[in-house]
Backbone as JSON, one array per atom type, in Angstrom:
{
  "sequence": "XXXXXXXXXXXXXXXXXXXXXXXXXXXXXXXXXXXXXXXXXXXXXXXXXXXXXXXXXXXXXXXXXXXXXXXXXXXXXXXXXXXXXXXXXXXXXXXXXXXXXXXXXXXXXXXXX",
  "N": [[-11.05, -14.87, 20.95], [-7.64, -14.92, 22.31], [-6.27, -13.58, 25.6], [-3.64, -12.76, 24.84], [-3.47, -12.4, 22.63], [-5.46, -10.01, 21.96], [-3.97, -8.5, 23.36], [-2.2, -7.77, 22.05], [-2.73, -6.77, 19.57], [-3.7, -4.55, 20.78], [-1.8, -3.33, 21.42], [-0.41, -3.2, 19.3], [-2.58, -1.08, 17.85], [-1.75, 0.86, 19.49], [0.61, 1.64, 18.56], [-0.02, 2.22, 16.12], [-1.07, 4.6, 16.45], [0.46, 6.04, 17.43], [2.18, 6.31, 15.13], [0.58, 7.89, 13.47], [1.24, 9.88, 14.65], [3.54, 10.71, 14.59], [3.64, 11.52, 11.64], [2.13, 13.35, 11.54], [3.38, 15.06, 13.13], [5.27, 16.07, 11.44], [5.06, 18.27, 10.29], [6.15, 20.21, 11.78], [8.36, 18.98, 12.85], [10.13, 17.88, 10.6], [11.66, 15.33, 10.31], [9.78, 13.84, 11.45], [8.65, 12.11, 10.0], [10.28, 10.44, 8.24], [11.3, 8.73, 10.45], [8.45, 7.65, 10.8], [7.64, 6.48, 8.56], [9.6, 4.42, 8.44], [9.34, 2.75, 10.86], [6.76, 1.71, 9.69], [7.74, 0.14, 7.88], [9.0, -1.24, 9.06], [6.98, -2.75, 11.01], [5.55, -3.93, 9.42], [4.76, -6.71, 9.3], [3.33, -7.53, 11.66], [1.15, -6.42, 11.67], [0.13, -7.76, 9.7], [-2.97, -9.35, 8.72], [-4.7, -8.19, 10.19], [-7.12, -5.54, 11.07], [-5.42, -3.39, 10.91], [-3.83, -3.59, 9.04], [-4.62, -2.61, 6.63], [-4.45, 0.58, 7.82], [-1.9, 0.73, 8.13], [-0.98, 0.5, 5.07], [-1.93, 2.57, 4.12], [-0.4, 4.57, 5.67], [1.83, 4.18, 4.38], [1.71, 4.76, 1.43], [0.3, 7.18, 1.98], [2.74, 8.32, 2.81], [4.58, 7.98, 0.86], [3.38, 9.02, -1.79], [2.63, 11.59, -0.79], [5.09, 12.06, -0.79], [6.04, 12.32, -3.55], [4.45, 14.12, -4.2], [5.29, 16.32, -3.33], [7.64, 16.52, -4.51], [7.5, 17.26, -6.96], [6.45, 19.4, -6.59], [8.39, 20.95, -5.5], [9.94, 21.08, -8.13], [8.28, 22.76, -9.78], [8.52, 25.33, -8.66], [9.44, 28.06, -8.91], [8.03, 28.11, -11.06], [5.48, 28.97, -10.83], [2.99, 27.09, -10.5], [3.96, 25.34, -8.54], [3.85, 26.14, -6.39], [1.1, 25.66, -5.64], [0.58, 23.05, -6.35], [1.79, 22.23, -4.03], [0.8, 23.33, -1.69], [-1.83, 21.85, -2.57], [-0.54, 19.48, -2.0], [0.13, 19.69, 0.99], [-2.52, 19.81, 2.02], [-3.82, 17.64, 1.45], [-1.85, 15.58, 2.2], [-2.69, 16.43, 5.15], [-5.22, 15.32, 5.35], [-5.44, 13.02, 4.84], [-3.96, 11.83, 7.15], [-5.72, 12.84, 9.56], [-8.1, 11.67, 8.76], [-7.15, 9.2, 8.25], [-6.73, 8.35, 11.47], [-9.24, 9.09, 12.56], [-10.44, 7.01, 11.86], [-8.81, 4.9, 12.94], [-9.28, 5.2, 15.61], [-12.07, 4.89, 15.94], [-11.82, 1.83, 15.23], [-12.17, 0.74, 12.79], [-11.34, -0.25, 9.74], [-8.85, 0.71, 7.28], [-10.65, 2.16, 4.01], [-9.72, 0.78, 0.57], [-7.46, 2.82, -1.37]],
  "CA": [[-9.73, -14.26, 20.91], [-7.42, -14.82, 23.77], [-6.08, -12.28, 25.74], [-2.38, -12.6, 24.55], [-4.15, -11.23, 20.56], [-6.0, -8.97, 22.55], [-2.59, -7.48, 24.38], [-0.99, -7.66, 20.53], [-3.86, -5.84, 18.75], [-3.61, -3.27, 21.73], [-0.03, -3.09, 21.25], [-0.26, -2.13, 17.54], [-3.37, 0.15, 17.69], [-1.14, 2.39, 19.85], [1.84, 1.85, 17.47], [-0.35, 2.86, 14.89], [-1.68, 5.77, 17.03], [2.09, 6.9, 17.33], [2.69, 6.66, 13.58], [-0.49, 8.94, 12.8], [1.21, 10.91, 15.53], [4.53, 11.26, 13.64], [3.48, 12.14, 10.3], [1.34, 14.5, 12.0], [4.5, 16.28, 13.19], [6.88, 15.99, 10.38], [4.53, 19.7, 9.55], [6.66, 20.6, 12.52], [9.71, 18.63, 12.51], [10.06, 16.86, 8.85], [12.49, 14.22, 10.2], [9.17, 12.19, 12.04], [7.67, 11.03, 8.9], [11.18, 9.85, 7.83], [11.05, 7.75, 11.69], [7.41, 6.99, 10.57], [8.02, 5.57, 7.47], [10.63, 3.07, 8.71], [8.36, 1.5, 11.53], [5.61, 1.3, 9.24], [8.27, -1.09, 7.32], [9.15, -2.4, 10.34], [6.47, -3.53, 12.16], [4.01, -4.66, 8.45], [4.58, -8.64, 9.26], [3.29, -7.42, 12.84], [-0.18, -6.21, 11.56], [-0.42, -8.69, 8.91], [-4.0, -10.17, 9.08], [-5.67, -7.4, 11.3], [-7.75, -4.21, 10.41], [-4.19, -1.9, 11.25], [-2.88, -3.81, 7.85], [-5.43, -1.24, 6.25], [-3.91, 1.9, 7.95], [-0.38, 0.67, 7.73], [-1.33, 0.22, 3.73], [-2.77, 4.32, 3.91], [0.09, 5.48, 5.95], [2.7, 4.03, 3.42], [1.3, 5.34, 0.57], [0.8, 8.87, 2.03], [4.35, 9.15, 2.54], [5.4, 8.18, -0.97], [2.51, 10.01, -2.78], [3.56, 12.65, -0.69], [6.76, 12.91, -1.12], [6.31, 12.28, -4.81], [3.93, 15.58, -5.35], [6.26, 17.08, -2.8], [9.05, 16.4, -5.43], [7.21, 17.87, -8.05], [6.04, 21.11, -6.68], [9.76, 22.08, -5.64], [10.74, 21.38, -8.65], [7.98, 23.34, -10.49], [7.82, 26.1, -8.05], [9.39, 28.78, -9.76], [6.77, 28.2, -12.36], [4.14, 28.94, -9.86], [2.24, 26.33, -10.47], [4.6, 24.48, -7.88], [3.03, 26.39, -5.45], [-0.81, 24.96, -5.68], [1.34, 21.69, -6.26], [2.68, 21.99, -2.75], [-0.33, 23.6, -1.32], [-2.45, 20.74, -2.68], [-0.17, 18.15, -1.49], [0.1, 19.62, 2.27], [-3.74, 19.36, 2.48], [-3.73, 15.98, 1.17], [-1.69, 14.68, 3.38], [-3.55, 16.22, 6.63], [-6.77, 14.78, 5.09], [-5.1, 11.18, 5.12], [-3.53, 11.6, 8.55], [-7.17, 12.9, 9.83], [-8.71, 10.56, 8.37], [-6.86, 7.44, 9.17], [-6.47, 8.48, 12.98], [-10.57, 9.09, 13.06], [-11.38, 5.49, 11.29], [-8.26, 3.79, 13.8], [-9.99, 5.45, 16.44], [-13.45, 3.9, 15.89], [-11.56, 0.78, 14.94], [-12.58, 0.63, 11.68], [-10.02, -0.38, 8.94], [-8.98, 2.06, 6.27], [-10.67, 1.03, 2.97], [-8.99, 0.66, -0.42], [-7.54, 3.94, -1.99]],
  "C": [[-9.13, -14.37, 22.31], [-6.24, -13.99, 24.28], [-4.33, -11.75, 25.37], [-3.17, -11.96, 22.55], [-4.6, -10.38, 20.82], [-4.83, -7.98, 22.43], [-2.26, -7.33, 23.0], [-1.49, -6.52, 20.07], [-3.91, -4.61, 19.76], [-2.45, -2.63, 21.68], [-0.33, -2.18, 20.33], [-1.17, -1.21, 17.13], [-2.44, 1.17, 18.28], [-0.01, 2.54, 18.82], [1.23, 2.64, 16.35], [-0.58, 4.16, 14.92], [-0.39, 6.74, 17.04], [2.28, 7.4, 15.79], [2.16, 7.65, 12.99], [0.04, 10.51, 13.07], [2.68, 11.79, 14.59], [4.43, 12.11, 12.68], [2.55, 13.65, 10.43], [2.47, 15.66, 12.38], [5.57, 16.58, 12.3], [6.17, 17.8, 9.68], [6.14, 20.67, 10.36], [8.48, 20.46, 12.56], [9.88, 17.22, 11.3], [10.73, 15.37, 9.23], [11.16, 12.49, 10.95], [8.53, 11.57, 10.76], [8.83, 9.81, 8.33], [10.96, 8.17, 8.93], [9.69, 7.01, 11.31], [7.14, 5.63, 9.31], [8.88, 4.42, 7.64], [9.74, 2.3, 9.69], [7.35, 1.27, 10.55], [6.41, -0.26, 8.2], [8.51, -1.96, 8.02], [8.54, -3.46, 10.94], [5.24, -4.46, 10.69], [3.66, -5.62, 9.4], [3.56, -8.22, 10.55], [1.55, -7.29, 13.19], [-0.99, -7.08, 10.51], [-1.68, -9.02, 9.56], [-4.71, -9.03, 9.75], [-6.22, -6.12, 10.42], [-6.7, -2.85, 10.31], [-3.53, -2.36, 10.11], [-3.25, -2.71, 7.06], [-4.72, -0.15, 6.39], [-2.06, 1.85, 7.61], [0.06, 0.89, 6.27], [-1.6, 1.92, 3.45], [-1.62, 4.94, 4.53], [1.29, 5.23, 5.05], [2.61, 4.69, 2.33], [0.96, 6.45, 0.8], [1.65, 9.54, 2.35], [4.73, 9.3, 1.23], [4.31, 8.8, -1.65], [2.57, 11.31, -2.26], [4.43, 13.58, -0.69], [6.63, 12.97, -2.58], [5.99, 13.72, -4.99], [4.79, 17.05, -4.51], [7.28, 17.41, -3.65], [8.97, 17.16, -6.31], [6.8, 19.45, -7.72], [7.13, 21.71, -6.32], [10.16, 22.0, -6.97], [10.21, 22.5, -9.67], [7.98, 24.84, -9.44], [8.49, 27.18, -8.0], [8.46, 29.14, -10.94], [5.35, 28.39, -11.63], [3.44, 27.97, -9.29], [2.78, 25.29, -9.33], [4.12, 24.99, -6.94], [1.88, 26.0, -4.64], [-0.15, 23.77, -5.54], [1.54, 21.66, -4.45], [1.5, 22.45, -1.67], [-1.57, 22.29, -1.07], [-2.12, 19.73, -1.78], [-0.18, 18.23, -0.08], [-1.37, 19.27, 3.11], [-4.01, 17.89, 2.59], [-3.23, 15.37, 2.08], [-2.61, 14.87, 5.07], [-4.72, 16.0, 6.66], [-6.62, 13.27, 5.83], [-4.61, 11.1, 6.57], [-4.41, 11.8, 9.41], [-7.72, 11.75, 9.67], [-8.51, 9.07, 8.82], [-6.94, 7.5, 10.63], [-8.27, 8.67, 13.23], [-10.99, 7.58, 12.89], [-10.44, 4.52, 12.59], [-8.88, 3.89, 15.18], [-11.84, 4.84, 16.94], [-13.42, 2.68, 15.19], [-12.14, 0.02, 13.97], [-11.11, 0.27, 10.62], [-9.77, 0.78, 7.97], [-9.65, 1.44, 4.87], [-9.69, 1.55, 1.65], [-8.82, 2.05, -1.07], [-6.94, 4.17, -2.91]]
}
């Protein structure tokens, strides 16, 4: 590998390290997952081919499965049950944002979920 793939792959581990970092605050301020979600469209072509296609692949999909059961527990949540719905789903996501930020960290890929 020469050291211009090196510098790339160093590049986009921190990009990725940012993105983990986002979604990590959208608990805080909701609008970084929105910001997160757009680089992760942004930069795919960028990780194509590398082990960060993996996390880019895990952090896409725990926005929109997110937001989906997000969708569903406001709308049930008069009926209680939207509650546990929303409950559920906030764990969920800080499993996957854990999770991917421990495996990018020991530069591991994410596997198939």
């Amino acid at each position: 590998m020469d050291l211009v793939s090196t510098e790339r792959e160093k590049s986009a581990k921190t990009l990725t390290t940012i993105i983990y970092a986002l979604y990590a605050a959208s608990y805080l301020i909701g609008i970084t997952a929105i910001v997160a979600i757009i680089i992760n469209y942004v930069k795919k072509e960028d990780v194509a081919g590398t082990f960060l296609e993996s996390h880019f692949r895990w952090q896409i999909r725990t926005f929109w499965f997110g937001l989906l059961w997000g969708l569903l527990g406001a709308v049930t949540f008069l009926l209680v049950v939207g509650w546990f719905v929303l409950i559920a789903d906030g764990i969920w996501i800080i499993y996957r944002v854990v999770k991917g930020w421990l495996r990018l960290n020991d530069n591991k890929p994410m596997y198939a979920d």
